[in-house]
DOZA-935021 format. One record per residue: residue in one letter; x, y, z of N, C-alpha, C in turn. Coordinates in Angstrom, 1 decimal. Example, Ala and Ser with C-alpha at 12.3 -4.5 7.8 and 13.67 -1.06 7.14 Angstrom:
DOZA-935021
{site "A", {13.2, -5.7, 7.8}, {12.3, -4.5, 7.8}, {13.2, -3.3, 7.8}}
{site "S", {12.8, -2.2, 7.1}, {13.7, -1.1, 7.1}, {12.9, 0.0, 7.9}}
END
This chain:
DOZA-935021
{site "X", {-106.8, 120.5, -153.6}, {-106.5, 121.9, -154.0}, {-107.7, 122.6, -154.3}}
{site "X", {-108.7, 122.0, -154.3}, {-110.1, 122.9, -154.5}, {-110.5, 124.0, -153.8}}
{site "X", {-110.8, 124.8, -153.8}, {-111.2, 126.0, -153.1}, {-113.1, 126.1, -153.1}}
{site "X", {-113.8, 125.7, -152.1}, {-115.1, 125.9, -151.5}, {-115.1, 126.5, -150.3}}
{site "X", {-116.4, 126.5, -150.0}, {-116.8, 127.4, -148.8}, {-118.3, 127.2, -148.7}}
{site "X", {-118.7, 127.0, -147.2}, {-120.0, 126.8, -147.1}, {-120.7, 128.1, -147.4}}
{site "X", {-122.2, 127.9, -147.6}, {-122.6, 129.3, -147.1}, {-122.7, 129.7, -145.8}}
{site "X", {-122.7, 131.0, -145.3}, {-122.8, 131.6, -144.0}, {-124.0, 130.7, -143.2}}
{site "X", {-125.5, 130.5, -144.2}, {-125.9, 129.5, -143.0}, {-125.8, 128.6, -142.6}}
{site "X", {-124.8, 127.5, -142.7}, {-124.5, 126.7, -142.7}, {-123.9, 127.1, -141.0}}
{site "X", {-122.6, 127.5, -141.0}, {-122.0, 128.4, -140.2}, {-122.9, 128.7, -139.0}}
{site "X", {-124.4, 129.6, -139.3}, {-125.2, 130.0, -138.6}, {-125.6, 129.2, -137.8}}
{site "X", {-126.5, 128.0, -139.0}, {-127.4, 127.0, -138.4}, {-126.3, 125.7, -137.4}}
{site "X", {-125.0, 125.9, -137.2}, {-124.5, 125.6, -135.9}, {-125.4, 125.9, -134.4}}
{site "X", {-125.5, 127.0, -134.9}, {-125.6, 127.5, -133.1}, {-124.6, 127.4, -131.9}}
{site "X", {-123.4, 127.7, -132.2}, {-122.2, 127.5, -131.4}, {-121.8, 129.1, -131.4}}
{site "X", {-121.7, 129.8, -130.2}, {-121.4, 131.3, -129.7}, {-119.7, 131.1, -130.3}}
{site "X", {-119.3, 132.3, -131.3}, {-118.0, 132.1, -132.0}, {-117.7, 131.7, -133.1}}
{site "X", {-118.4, 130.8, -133.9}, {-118.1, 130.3, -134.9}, {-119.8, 130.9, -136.2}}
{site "X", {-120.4, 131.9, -135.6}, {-121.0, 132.5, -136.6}, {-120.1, 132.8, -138.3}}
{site "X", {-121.1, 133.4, -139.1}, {-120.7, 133.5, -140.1}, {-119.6, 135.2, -139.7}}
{site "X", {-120.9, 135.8, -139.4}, {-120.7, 137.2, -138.8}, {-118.6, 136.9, -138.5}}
{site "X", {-118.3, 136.2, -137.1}, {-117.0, 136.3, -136.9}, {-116.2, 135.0, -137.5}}
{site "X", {-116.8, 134.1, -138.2}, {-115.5, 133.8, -139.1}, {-115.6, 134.4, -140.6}}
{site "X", {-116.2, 135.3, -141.2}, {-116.1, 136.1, -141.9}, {-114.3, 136.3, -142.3}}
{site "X", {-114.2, 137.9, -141.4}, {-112.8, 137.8, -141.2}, {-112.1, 137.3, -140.9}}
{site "X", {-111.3, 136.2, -140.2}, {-110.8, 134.8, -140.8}, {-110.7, 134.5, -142.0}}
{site "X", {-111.7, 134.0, -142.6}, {-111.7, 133.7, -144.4}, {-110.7, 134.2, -145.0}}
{site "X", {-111.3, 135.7, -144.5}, {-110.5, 137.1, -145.5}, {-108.9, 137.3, -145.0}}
{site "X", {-108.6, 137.0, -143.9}, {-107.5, 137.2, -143.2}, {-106.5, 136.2, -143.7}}
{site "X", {-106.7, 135.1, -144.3}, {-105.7, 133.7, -144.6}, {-105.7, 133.9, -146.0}}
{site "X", {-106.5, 134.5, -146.7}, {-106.4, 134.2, -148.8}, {-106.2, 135.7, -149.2}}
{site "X", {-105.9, 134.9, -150.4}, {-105.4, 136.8, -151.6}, {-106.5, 136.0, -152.5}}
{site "X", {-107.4, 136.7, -152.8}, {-108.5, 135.9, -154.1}, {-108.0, 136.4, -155.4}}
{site "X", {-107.6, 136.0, -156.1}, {-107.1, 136.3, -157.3}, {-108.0, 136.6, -158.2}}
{site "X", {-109.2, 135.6, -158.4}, {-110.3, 135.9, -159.0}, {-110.9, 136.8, -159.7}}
{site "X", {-111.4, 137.1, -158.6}, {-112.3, 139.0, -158.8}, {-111.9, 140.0, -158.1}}
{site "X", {-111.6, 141.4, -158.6}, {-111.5, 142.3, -157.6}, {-112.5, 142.8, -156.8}}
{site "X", {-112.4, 142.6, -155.4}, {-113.4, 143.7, -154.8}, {-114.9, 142.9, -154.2}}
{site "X", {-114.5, 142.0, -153.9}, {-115.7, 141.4, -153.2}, {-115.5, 141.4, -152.1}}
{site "X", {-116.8, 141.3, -151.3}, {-117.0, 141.5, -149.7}, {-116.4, 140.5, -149.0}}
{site "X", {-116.8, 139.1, -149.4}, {-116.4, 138.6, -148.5}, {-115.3, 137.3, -149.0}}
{site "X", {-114.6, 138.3, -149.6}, {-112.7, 137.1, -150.1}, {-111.8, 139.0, -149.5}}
{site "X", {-110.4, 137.8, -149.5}, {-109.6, 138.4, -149.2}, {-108.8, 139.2, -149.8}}
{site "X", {-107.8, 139.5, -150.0}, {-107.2, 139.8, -150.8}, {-105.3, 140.4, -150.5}}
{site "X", {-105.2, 139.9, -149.2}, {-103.6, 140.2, -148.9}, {-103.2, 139.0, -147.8}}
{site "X", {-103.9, 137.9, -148.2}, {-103.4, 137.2, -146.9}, {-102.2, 135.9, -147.8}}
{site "X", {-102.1, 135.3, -147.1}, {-100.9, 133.8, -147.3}, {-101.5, 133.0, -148.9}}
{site "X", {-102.5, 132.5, -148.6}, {-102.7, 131.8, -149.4}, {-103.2, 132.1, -150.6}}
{site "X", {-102.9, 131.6, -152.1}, {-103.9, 132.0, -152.8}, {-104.9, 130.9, -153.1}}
{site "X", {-106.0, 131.8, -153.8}, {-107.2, 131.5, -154.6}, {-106.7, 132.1, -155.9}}
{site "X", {-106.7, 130.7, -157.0}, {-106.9, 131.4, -158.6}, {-108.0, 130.2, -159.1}}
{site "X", {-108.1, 130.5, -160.3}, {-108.9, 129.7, -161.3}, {-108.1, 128.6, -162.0}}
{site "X", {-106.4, 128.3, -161.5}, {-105.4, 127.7, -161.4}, {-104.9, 127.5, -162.7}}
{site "X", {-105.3, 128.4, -163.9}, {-104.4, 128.7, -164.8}, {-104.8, 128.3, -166.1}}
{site "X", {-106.1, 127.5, -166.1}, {-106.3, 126.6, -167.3}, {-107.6, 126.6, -167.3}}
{site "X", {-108.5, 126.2, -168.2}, {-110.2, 126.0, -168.3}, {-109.7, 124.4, -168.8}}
{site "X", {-110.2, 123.5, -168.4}, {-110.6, 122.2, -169.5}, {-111.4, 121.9, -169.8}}
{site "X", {-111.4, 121.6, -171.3}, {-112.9, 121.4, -171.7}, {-114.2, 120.7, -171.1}}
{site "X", {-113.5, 119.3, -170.4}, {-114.8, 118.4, -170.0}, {-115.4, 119.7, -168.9}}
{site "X", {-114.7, 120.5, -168.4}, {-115.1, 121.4, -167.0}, {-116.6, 122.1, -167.5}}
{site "X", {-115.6, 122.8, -168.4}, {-117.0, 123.7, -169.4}, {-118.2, 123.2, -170.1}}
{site "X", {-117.6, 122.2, -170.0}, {-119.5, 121.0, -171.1}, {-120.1, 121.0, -169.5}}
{site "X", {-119.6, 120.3, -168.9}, {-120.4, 119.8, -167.3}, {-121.0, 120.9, -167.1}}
{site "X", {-120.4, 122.1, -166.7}, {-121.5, 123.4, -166.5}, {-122.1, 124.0, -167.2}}
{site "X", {-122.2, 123.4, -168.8}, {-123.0, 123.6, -169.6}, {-124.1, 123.0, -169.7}}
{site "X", {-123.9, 121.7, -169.5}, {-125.3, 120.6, -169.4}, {-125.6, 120.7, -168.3}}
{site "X", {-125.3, 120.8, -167.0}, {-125.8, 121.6, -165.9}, {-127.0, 122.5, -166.0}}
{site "X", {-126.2, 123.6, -166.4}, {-127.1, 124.4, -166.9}, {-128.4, 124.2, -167.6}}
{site "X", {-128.1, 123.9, -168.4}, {-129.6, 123.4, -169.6}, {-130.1, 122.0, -169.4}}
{site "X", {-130.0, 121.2, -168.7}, {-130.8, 120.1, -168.3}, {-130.8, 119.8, -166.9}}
{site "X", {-130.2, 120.2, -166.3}, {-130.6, 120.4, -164.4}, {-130.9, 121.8, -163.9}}
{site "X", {-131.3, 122.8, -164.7}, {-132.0, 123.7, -164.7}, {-131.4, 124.6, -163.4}}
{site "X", {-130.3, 124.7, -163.7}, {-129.6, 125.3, -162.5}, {-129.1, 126.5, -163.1}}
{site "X", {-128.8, 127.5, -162.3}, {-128.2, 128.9, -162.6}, {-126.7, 128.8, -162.8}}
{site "X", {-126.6, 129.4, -163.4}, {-124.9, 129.7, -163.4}, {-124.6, 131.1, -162.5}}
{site "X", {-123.4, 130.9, -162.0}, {-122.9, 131.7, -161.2}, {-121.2, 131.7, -160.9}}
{site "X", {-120.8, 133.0, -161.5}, {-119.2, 133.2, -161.3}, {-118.9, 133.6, -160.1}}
{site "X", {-119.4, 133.0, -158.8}, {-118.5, 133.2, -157.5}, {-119.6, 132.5, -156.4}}
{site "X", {-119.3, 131.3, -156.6}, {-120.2, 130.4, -155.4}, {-119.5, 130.3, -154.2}}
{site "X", {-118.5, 130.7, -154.0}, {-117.7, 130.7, -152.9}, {-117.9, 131.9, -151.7}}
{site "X", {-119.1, 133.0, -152.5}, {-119.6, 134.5, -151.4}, {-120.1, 134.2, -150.1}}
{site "X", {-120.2, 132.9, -150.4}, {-121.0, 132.4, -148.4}, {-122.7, 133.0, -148.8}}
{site "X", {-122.7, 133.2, -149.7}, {-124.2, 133.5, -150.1}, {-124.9, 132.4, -150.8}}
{site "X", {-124.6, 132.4, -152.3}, {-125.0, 131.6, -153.2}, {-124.9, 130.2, -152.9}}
{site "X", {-125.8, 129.3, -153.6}, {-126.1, 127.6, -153.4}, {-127.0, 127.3, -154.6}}
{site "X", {-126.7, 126.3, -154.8}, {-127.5, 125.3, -155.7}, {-127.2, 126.2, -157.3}}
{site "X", {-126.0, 126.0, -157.7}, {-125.4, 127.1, -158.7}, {-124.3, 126.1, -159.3}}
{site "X", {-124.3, 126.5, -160.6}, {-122.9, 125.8, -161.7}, {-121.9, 126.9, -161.7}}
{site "X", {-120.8, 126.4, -161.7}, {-119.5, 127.7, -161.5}, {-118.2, 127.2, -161.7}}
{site "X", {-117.1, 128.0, -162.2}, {-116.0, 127.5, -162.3}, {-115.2, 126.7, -160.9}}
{site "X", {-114.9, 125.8, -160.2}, {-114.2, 125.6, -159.0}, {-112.8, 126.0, -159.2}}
{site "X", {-112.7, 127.0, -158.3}, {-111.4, 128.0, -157.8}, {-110.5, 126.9, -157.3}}
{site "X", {-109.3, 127.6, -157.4}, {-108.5, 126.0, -156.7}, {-107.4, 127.2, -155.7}}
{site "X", {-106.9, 125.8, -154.4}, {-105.4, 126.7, -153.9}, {-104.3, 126.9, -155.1}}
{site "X", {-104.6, 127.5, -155.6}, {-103.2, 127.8, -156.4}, {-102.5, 129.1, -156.6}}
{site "X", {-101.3, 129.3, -156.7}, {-101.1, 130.5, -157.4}, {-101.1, 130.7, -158.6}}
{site "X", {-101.9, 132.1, -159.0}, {-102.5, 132.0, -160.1}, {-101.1, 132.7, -161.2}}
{site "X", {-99.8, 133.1, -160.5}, {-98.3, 133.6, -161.5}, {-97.6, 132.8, -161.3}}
{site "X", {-97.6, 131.7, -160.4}, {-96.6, 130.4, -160.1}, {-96.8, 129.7, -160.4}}
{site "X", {-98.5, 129.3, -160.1}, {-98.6, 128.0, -160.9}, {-98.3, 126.7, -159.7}}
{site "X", {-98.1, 127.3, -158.3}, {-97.9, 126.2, -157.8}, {-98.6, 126.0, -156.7}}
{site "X", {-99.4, 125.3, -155.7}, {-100.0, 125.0, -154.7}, {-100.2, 125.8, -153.9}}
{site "X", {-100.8, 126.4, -153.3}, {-100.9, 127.5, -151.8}, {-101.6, 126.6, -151.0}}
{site "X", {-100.9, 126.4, -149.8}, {-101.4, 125.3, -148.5}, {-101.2, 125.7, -147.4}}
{site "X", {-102.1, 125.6, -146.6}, {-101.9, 126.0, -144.7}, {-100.6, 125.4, -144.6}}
{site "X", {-100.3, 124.3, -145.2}, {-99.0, 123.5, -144.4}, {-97.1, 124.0, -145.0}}
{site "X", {-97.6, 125.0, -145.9}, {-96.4, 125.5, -146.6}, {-96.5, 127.2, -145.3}}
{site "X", {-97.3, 127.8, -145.6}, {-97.5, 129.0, -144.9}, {-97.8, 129.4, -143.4}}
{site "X", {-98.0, 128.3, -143.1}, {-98.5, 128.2, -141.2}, {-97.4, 126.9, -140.7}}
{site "X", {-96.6, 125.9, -141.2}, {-96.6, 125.1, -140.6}, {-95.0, 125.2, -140.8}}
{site "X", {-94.4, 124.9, -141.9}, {-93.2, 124.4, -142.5}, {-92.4, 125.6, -142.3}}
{site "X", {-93.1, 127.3, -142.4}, {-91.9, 128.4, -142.2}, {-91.8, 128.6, -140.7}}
{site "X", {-92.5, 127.6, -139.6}, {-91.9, 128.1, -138.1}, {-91.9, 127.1, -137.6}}
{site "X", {-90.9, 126.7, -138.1}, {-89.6, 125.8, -137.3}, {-88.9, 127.2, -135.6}}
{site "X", {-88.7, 128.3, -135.6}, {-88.5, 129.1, -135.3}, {-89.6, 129.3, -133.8}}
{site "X", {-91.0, 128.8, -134.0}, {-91.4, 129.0, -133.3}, {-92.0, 128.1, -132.3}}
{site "X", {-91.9, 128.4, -131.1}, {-91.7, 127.5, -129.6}, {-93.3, 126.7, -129.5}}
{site "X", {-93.8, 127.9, -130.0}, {-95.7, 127.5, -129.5}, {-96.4, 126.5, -130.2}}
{site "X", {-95.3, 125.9, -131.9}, {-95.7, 125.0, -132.4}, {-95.0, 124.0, -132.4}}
{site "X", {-95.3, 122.9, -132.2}, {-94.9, 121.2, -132.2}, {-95.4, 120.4, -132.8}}
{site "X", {-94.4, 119.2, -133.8}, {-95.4, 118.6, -134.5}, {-94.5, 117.5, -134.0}}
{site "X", {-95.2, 116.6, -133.9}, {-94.7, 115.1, -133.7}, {-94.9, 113.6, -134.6}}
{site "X", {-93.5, 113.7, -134.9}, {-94.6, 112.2, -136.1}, {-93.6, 110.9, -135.5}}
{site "X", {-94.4, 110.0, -135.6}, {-93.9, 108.7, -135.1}, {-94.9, 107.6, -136.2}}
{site "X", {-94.4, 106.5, -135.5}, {-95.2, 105.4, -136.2}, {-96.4, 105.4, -135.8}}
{site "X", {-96.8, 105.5, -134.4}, {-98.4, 105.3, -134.2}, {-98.9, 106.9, -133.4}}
{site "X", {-97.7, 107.7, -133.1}, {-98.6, 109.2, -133.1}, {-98.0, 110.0, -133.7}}
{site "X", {-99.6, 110.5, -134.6}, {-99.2, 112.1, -135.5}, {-100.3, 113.0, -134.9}}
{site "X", {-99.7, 113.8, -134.4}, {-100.2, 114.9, -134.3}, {-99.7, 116.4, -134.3}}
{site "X", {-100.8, 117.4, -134.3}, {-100.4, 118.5, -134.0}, {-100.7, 119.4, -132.9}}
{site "X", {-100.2, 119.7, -132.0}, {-100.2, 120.8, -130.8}, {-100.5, 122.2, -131.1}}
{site "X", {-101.9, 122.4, -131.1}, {-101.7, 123.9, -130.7}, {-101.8, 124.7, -129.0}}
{site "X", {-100.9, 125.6, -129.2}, {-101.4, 126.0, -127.3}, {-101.6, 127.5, -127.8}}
END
């Protein structure tokens, strides 16, 4: 249920025509509602899935990014997820919804509500699982 994201060069340093940061950008933004922060460039904010901070701080969470900080001499940063930032201590965002409280998953929102539709097929057996996309 964790919520990461490479940076954009990561993306870049592919070298594959289509899968730049530039055009999966929108994608990112197209699939999540970021609950987080308002108004950042590159999260979403009306799509299927969410992004929250999933409801709770725990304490061991907040020592770790505090000894982080002051003895691995690392920055802190409230949004490592911008496809910018690296090598940073930060809260880890999770799939969750942040008023339900319960899981946000590709396989609840893309998979399980289309039953209805023809273009997807899932096949499970003993020795084949797959999924069909056409």
């Amino acid at each position: 249920m964790a919520y990461s994201r490479a940076p954009a060069s990561d993306f870049d340093d592919w070298g594959i025509d289509g899968w730049e940061s530039k055009n999966l950008i929108p994608l990112m933004k197209k699939f999540e509602t970021y609950e987080v922060y308002p108004d950042r460039s590159t999260h979403g904010y009306d799509g299927p899935i969410r992004v929250s901070s999933g409801g709770c701080k725990l304490g061991p969470c907040e020592e770790f990014i505090h000894v982080g900080k002051v003895y691995h001499k690392r920055e802190y940063a409230d949004d490592t997820d911008d496809l910018e930032t690296c090598n940073t201590y930060s809260p880890w965002e999770k799939y969750i919804d942040g008023t339900t409280g319960k899981r946000s998953d590709a396989a609840h929102h893309y998979v399980y509500n289309q039953a209805h539709n023809p273009n997807l097929q899932v096949w499970a057996g003993k020795r084949v699982k797959r999924v069909i996309f056409e």
